[in-house]
C-alpha atoms as one frame of an Amber mdcrd trajectory, in Angstrom:
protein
  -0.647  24.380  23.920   2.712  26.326  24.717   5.347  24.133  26.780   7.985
  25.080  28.976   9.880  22.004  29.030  12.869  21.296  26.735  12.995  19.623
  22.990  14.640  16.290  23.710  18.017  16.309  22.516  19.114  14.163  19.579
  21.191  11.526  21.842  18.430  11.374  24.446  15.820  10.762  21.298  17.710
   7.784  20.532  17.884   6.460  23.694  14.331   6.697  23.493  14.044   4.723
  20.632  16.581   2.104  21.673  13.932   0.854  24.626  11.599  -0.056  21.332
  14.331  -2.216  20.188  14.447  -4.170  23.240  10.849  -4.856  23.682  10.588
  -5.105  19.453  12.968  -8.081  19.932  10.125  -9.834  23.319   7.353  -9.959
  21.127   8.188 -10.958  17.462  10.366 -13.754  18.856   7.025 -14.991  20.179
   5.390 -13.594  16.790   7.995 -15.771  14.597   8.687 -18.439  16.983   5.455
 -19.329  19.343   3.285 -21.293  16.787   6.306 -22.856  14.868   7.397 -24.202
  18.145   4.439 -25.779  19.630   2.457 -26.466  16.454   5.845 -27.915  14.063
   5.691 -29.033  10.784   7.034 -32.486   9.689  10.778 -32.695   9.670  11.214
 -29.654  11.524  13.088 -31.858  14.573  10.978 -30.079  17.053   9.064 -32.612
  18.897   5.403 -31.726  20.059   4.976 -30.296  23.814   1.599 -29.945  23.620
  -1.843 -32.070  22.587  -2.538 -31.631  18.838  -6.136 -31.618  19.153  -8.540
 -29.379  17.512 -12.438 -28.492  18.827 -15.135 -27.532  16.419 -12.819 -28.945
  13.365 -10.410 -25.670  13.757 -10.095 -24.551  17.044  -6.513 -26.071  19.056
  -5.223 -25.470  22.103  -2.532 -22.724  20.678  -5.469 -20.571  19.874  -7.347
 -20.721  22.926  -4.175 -19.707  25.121  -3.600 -17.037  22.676  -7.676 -15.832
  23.331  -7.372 -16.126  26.758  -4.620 -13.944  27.242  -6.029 -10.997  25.584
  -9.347 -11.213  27.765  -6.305 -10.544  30.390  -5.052  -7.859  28.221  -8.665
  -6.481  28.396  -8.331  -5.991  31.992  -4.315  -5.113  31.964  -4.265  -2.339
  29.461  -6.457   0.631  30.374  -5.427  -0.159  33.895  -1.989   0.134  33.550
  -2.901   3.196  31.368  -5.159   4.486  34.017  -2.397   4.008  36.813   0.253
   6.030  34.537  -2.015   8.971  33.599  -2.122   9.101  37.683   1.106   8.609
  38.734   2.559  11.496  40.824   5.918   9.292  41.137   9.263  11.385  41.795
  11.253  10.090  38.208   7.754  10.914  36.504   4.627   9.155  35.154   5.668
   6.810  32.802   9.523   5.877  33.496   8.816   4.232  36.707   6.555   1.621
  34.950   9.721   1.293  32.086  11.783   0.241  35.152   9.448  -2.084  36.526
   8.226  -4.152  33.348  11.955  -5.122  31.255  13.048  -7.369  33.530   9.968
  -9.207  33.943   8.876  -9.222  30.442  12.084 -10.468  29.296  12.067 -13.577
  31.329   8.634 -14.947  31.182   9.449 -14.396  26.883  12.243 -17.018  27.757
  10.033 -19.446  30.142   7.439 -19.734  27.185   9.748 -21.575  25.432  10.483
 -24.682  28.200   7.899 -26.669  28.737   7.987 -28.450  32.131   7.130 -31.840
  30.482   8.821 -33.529  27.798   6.388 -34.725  25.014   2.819 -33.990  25.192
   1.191 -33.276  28.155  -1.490 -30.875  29.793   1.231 -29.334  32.051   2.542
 -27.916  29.522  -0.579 -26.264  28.162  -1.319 -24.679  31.733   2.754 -23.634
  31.942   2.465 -21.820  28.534  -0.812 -19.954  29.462   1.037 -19.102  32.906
   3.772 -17.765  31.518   2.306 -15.844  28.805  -0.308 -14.372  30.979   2.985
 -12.988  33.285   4.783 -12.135  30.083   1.727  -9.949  28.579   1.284  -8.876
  31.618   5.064  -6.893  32.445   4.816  -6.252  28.323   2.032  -3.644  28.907
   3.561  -2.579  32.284   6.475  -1.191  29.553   4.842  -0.740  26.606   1.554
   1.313  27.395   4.095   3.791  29.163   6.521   3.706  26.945   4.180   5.151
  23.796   2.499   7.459  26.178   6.155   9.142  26.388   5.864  10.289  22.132
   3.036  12.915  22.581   4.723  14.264  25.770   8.352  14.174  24.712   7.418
  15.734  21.438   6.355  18.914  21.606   5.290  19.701  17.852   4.041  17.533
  14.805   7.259  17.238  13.629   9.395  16.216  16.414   6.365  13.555  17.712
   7.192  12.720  13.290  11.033  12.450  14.805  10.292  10.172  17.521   7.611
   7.888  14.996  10.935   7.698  12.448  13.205   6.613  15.246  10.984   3.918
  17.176  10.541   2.286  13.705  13.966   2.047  13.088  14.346   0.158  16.327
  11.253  -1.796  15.778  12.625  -2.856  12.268  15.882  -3.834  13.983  13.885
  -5.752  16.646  12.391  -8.280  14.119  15.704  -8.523  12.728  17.002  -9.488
  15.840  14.187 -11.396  16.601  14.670 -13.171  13.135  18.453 -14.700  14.429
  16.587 -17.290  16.508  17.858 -20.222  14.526  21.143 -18.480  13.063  22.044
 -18.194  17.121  21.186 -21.809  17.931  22.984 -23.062  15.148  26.053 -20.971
  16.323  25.651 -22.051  20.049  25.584 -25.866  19.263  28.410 -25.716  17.186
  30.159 -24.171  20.272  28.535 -26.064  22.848  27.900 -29.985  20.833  24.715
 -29.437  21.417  22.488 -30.961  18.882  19.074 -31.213  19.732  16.926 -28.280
  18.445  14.728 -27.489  21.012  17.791 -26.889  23.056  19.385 -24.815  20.855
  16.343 -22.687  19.856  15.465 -22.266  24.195  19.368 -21.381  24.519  19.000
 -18.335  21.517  15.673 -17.104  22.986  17.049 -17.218  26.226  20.138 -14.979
  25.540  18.075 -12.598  22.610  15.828 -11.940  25.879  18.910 -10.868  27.727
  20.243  -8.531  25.531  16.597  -6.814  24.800  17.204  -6.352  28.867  19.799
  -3.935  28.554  18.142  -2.482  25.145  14.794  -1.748  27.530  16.718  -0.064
  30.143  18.478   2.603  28.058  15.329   5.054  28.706  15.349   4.307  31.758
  18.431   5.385  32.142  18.878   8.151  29.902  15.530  10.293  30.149  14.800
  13.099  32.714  11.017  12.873  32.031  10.364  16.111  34.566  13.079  18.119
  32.202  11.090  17.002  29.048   7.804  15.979  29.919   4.592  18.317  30.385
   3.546  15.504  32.540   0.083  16.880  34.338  -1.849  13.547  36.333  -5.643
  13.038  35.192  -7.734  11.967  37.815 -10.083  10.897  35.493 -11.785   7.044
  36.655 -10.525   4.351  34.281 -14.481   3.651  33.129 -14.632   7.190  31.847
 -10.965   7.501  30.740 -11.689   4.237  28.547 -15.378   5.715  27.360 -13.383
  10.030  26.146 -11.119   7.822  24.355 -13.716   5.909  22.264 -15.916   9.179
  21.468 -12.902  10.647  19.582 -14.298   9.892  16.152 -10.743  10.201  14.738
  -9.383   7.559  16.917 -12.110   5.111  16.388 -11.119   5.656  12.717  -7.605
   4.803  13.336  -7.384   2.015  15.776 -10.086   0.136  13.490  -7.789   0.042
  10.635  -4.980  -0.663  12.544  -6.641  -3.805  14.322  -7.177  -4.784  10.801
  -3.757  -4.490   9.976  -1.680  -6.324  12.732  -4.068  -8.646  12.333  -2.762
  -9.496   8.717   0.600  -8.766   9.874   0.646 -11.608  12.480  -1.036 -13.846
   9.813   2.046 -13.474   8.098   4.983 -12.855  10.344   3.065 -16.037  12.349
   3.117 -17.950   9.266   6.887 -16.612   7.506   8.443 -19.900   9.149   5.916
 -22.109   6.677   6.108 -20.073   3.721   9.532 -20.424   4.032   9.993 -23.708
   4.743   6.269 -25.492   3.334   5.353 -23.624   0.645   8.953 -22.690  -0.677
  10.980 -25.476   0.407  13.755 -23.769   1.977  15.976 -24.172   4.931  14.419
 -22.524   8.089  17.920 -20.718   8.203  16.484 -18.657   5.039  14.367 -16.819
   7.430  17.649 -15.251   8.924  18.565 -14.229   5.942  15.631 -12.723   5.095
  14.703 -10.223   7.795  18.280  -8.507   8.186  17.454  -7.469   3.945  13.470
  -6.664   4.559  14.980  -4.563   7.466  17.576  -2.415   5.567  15.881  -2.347
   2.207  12.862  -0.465   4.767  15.611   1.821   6.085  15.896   2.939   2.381
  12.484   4.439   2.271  13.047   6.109   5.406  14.169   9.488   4.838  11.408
   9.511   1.571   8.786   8.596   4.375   9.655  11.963   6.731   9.709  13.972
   4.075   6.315  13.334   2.405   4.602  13.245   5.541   5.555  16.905   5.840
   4.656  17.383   2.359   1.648  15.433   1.700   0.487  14.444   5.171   0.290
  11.313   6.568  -3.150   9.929   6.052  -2.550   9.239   2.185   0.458   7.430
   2.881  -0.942   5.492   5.345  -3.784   4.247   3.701  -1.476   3.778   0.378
   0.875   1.232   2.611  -2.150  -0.610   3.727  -3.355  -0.948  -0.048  -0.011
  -2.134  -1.191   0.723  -4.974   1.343  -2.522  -6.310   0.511  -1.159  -7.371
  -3.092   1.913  -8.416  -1.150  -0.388 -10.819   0.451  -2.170 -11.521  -1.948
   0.668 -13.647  -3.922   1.503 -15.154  -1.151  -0.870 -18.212  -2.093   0.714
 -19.014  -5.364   4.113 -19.247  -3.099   5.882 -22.605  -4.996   3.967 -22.224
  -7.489   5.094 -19.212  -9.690   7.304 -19.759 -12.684  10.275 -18.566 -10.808
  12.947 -19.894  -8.343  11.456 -20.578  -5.594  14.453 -18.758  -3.502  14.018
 -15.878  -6.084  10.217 -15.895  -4.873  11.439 -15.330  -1.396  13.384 -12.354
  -2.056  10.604 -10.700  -3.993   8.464 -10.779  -1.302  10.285  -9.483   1.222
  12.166  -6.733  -0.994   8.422  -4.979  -2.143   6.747  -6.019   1.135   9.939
  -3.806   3.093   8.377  -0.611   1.307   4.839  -0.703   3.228   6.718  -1.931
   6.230   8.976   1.502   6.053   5.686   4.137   5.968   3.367   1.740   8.181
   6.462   1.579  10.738   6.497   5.232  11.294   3.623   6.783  10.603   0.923
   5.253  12.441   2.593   6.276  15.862   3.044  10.178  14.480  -0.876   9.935
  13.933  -1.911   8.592  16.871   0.392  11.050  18.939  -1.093  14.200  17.183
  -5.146  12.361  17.893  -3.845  12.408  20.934  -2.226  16.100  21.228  -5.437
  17.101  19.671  -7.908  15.753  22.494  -5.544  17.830  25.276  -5.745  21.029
  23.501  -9.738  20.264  23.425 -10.271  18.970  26.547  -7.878  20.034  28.870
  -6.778  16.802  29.776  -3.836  14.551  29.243  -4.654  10.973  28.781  -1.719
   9.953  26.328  -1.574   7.098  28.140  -5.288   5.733  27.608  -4.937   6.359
  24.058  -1.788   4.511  23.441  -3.384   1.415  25.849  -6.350   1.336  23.989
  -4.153   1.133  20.568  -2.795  -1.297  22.214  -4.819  -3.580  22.953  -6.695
  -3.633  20.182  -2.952  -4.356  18.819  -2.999  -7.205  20.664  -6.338  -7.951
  19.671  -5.472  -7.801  16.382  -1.983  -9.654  17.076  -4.513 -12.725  18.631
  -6.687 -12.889  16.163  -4.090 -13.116  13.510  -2.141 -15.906  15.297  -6.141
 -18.022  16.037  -6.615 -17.415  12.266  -3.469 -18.439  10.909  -3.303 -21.432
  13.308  -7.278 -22.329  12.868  -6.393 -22.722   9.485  -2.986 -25.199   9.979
  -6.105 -27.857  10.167  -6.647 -27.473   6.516  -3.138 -28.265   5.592   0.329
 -26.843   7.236   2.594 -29.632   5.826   4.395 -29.878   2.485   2.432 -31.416
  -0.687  -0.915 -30.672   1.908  -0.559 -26.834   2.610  -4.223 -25.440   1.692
  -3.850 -24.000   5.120  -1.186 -21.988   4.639  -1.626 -20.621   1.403  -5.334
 -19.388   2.337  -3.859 -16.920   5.004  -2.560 -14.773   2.129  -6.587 -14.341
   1.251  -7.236 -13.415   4.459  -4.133 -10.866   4.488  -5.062  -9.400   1.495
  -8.579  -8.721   2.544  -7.731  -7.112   6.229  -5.138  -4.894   4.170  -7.540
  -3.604   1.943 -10.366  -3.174   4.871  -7.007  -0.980   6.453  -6.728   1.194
   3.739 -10.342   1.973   2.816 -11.501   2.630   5.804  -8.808   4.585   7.048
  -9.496   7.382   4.369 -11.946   8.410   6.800 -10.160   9.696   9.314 -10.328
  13.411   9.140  -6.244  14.504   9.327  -6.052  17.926   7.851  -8.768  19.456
  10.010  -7.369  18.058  13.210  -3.915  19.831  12.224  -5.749  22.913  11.611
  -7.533  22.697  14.610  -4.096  22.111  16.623  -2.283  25.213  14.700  -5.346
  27.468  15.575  -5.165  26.660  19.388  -1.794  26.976  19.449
């Protein structure tokens, strides 16, 4: 499929990428931060906002929020997607949604974290299922758009590689940001006097979400998406855009292992704060310690990831990531209990478990973009953006399911000396992993790229 548009420039890639860090930051504050917060352990000196009640012995009231907003996200997704494949807007298809969602998203991130109540009460349980529903909501407004740009501003395997290596490195950066939460409300009651720590952790969210406003608004900004984009509207009905997507065999194989996956991953960036704290012993503050090293240890690998892509594709290095973090996982229930230090134990971890994190961080997206090339050149049709909102969602899917696992099992034991809970999600990690990477080494990757070279 020959383009006449221009290769995004270098700069303008980075700008690009710099959007991901902003929206990277949004959602693992509420990955690292949600369940700690409303479900704390003992001695934490977070006091509890919401009922601590379970139903059917495992079921609380985190994990039914968490549910309900991705039966929203059900409805959300493909119709945001739907609406961007469509759009015939002057600034382009996908950057007018960018504009529309930062804000937004940004803010409602913030208002999750003040409940309207002090102590327990059932406001607060319908003012955290408000604001998340507005906060997924403007997330996919940005997000589904914003990965719909990687097929469209990359016009080859390699540059849509490019993009893949540069959204990851923002990603990465995001959870390190993320990861400051406590670092920055440490800092801002020492400034302030401030002592009480929910104050101090609502005061660090609430300035983090500022800054990932600016971060979000860079593309917006910075890309002419009808100098770089081969932007042609489908006006394909959502119901049938939804249905092409799920007959592409090669996409079902991919978004099945990747459910899979960020469903272990938000078992375990969900439960970090306990490991950390429960099963290790250390100060919360380890945590921001942590994630800066897992990020730049990833960075490492980076270049090494590019360059065997090209040389050994991506699919074998894709499903090798998913087979290493399940050992990862694996160890995490004998956390504490290994004949080493148990701060030695946490640097372990996160030093091997930044090497899947590098490969899984880039190529995934570079896959999905070239599924998604592929179907064009097939069908005729562009529908980036249906394939990217049904990735994710079932993201988000995956992101739920991980957070009503790992917070099902908080029931069975989330505080120190009884922590049965915690140390069973590495099980579960281990097993989704290794689902990932089995089942992945289906999908079919060298005759889709000779397919794409042939039509070319």
């Amino acid at each position: 499929m020959n383009t006449t548009k221009e290769s995004l420039p270098l700069g303008k890639q980075w700008g690009y990428a710099i959007g991901q860090l902003g929206w990277s930051t949004l959602i693992n504050i509420i990955g690292l931060q949600l369940v700690y917060f409303y479900i704390p352990p003992e001695g934490s000196g977070i006091e509890t906002f919401i009922p601590q009640v379970t139903f059917l012995m495992v079921i609380n009231i985190i994990t039914m929020i968490a549910a309900g907003g991705r039966l929203w996200d059900a409805i959300t997704d493909p119709l945001i997607a739907s609406l961007s494949d469509r759009w015939k807007g002057k600034r382009g298809r996908r950057i007018p949604f960018l504009a529309a969602g930062a804000v937004p998203a940004a803010l409602f991130c913030t208002l999750m974290f003040v409940p309207i109540v002090m102590g327990q009460s059932g406001w607060n349980v319908a003012w955290l299922f408000a604001m998340q529903t507005f906060f997924y909501l403007f997330l996919t407004v940005y997000v589904t758009p914003f990965f719909a740009l990687i097929p469209e501003l990359g016009h080859t395997a390699d540059e849509r590689l490019n993009l893949s290596t540069w959204i990851s490195i923002t990603y990465a950066l995001g959870i390190m940001v993320a990861a400051q939460v406590p670092l920055f409300g440490g800092i801002i009651g020492n400034m302030t006097g401030i002592t009480d720590t929910v104050t101090q952790l609502q005061l660090a969210i609430g300035f983090l979400s500022f800054i990932s406003i600016l971060f979000m608004m860079v593309p917006v900004l910075t890309i002419d998406e009808k100098r770089y984009c081969d932007a042609i509207p489908t006006d394909i009905p959502m119901m049938e855009a939804i249905k092409k997507t799920f007959r592409n065999k090669n996409f079902v194989y991919y978004v099945a292992a990747d459910f899979s996956y960020f469903t272990a991953l938000m078992i375990v960036m969900t439960g970090l704060m306990y490991y950390i704290t429960v099963l290790l012993g250390l100060s919360k503050d380890m945590v921001s310690q942590l994630m800066p090293v897992m990020v730049i240890v990833s960075f490492i690998f980076y270049p090494f990831v590019n360059i065997l892509a090209k040389k050994v594709g991506k699919k074998p290095l894709v499903s090798g990531s998913f087979l290493f973090m399940s050992i990862i996982f694996f160890f995490i229930y004998f956390l504490g209990r290994l004949p080493l230090d148990n701060t030695l134990q946490a640097w372990l971890v996160v030093v091997f478990y930044a090497i899947p994190i590098a490969f899984l961080g880039i190529l995934p997206n570079a896959v999905l973009a070239d599924i998604a090339e592929h179907d064009a050149i097939k069908t005729g049709v562009k529908q980036e953006g249906m394939f990217y909102a049904a990735r994710t969602l079932m993201q988000k899917f995956g992101q739920t399911f991980g957070v009503l696992i790992f917070a099902a099992l908080t029931s069975l034991g989330k505080d120190p000396g009884d922590d049965l809970g915690i140390r069973i999600s590495g099980f579960v990690g281990f097993g989704l992993c290794l689902f990932a990477g089995l089942f992945f080494m289906r999908y079919r990757e060298k005759q889709l790229l000779r397919e794409m070279n042939e039509d070319v």
